[in-house]
N, C-alpha and C positions, 0 to 999 in steps of 0.2 A: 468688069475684069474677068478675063476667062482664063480662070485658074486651075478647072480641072485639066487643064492638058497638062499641066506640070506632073513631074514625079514624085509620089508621096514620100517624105521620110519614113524610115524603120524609126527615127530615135525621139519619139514621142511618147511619155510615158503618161501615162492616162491615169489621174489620182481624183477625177472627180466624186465626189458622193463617199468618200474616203476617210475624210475628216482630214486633223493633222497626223502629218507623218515622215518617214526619213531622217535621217543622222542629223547633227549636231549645233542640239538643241541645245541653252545657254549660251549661246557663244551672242555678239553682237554684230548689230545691222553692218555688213560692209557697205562701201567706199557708195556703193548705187543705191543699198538700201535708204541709206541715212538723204540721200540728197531727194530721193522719189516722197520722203515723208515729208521731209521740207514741201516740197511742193504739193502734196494735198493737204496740211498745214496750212499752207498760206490760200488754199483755195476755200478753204473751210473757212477761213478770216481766224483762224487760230496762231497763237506763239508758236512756232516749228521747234521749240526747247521741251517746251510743254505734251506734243506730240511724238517726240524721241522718247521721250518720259513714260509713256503711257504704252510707247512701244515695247520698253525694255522689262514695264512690271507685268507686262502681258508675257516677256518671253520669261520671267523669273518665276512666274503662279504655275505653267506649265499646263495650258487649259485641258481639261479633258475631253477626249472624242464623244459623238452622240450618245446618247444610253440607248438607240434602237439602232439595227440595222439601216444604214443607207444605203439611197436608188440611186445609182450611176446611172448617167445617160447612158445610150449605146456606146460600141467603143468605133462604132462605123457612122456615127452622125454625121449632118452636114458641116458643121461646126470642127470637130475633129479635123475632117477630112480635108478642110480649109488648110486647117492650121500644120496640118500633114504636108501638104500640097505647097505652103509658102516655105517654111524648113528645106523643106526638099531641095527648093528650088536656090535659097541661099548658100545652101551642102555647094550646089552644083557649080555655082557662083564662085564662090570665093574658093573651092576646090581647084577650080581651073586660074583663078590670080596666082593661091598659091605655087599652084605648078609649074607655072611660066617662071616661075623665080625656084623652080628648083627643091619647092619644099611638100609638102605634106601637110594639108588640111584637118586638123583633130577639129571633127563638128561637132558641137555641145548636144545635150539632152535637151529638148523644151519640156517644162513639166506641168501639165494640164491640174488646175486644183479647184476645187473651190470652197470658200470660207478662209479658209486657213490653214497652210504649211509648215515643215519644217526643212530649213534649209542647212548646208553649211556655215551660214550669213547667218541661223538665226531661225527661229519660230516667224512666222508674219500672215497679216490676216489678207482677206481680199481689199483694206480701206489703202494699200499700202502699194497698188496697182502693177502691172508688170515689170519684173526685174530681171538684174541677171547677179548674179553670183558667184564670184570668180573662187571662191573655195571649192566650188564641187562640178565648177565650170558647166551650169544650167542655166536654162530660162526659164522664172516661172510665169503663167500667166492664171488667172481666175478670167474666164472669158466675159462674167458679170460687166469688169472692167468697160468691155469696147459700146454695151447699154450707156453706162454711163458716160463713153466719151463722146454718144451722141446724144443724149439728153442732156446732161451738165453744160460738156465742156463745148459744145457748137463742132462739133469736129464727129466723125463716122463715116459709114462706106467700107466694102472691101477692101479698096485699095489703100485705104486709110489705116486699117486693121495691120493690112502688111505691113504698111509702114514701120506701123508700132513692132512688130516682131523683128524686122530689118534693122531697127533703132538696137533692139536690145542684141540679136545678133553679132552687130559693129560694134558691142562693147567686149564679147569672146574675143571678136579679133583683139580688138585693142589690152587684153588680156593675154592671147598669148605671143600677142608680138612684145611685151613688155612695156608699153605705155602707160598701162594702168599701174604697175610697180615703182613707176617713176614720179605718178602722182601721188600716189601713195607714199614714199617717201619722201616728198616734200612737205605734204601734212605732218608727217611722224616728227620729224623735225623739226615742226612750228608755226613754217610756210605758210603764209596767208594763200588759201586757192581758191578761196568763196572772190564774187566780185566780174561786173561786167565785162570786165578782162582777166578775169582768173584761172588757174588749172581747171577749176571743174566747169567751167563754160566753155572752154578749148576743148573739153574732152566728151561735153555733151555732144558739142556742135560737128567734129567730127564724125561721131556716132551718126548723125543726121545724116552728114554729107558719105557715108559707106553706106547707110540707107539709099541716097539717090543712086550711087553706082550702080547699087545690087537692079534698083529698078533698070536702071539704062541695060545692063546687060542683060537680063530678064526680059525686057521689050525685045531687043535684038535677037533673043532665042524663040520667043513664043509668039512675037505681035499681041498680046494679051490684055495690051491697056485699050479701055474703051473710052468713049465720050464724058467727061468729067471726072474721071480716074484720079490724074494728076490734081486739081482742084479739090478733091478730097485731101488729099494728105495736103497739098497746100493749106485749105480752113482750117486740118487738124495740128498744124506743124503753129499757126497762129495763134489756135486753143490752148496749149500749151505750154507758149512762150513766157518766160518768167514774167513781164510785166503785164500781157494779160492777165493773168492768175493772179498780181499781186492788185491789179488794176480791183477785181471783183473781191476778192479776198478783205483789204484793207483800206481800198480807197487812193490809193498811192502808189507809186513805184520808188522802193528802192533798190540802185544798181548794184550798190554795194554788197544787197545780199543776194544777188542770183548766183544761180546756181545750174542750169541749165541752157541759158541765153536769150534772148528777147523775142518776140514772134517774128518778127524782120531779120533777126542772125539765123532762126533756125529753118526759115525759109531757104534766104539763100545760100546756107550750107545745102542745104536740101539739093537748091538747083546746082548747085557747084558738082555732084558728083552726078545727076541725071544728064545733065548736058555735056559731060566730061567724061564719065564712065572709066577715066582713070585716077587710080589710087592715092597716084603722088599728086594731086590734087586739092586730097582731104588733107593736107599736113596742117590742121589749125593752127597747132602750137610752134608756127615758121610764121604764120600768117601776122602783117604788121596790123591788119586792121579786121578786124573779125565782121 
């Protein structure tokens, strides 16, 4: 993937080597945290209840930072400069959708940590892997994360990596276009959204599929995807599917409880916006059959 021709983001805040930090601590996991923990829960072969649990007495104890000074990597590493370099290019992306419709693109902050943060969402460690946070409208990532989604979860690669940042990006949009408020208030209300065909599978899965746009339009700007590109974030889109996870986790799939969508939905949400690169495309939650 030849990524450094992109342009890097300004809005990368660099918290590595930091410990935890940032506003508003106590508060609990939102709508992305709680569903991301479900899923290393169930990868762990753990209760996803039991998990939430252990998240929230972590956020109630209030851990305390290092007793010595920590070593931040450079703030110019390759690593960074990556994750500079994909931002950028989403900024640029979805700055120009929004345009053509007349509006104004607010780009989130990504926020580089590791170990553990504090977000608007909440205190969270690295085991709780990258999120986005519609309180304080950030991405976090602990880049530890992308190791582990090539040892663990059979999934890695560059373009893979963006993926994952494209995923969590497509949930800012889906934040400030008001989708995510609407999910949101149908849990508040009672609403069953867990479930094969559920709010939060409709809302992963679009996520995925503003992922593939970003790539389609991104290829058309740079030519940047190389020979196996796309097959990365395919493996990885696989790795991730609720029923592989719950396949190694528990021995079992149940639909009932995803949360994310299956390796085969979130595939071909994937392809639905690379091959399509438009918007009204991703509208999952129109979609009769996911």
């Amino acid at each position: 993937m030849k990524w450094r021709s992109a342009r890097r983001s300004s809005n990368v805040d660099d918290r590595r080597g930091m410990g935890p930090g940032g506003g508003g601590g106590g508060m609990k996991l939102g709508l992305g945290g709680i569903a991301i923990v479900v899923v290393i829960g169930l990868l762990m072969g753990k209760n996803p209840m039991e998990m939430l649990g252990l998240v929230a007495e972590i956020q109630q104890q209030a851990p305390a930072g290092p007793s010595g000074p920590a070593t931040a990597p450079p703030v110019d590493d390759e690593a960074s400069q990556f994750v500079a370099s994909i931002l950028g290019e989403t900024e640029d992306v979805w700055g120009e959708i929004f345009q053509a419709s007349g509006e104004t693109y607010p780009a989130p902050t990504l926020v580089l940590f590791s170990g553990s943060v504090n977000s608007a969402c909440g205190g969270a460690t690295a085991a709780v892997g990258p999120f986005y946070c519609p309180g304080d409208q950030k991405v976090y990532i602990d880049l530890s994360f992308f190791q582990q989604m090539q040892q663990r979860l059979g999934g890695g690669g560059d373009f893979a990596e963006a993926y994952v940042i494209a995923h969590e990006v497509g949930h800012h949009v889906q934040t400030i276009t008001g989708v995510s408020d609407k999910v949101n208030q149908v849990r508040q209300r009672g609403g069953n959204v867990e479930g094969a065909d559920g709010l939060l599978v409709r809302q992963e899965l679009q996520a995925d599929c503003y992922a593939g746009l970003w790539a389609n339009r991104a290829q058309k700007r740079h030519a940047w995807l190389e020979g196996g590109d796309l097959e990365e974030a395919m493996a990885t889109a696989t790795a991730i599917g609720d029923d592989t996870l719950q396949r190694q986790g528990q021995g079992q799939v149940v639909p009932d409880s995803f949360t994310h969508g299956s390796a085969e939905q979130r595939v071909r949400w994937f392809r639905v916006g690379f091959q399509s690169g438009d918007v009204r495309q991703c509208d999952t939650f129109a979609a009769a059959t996911l």
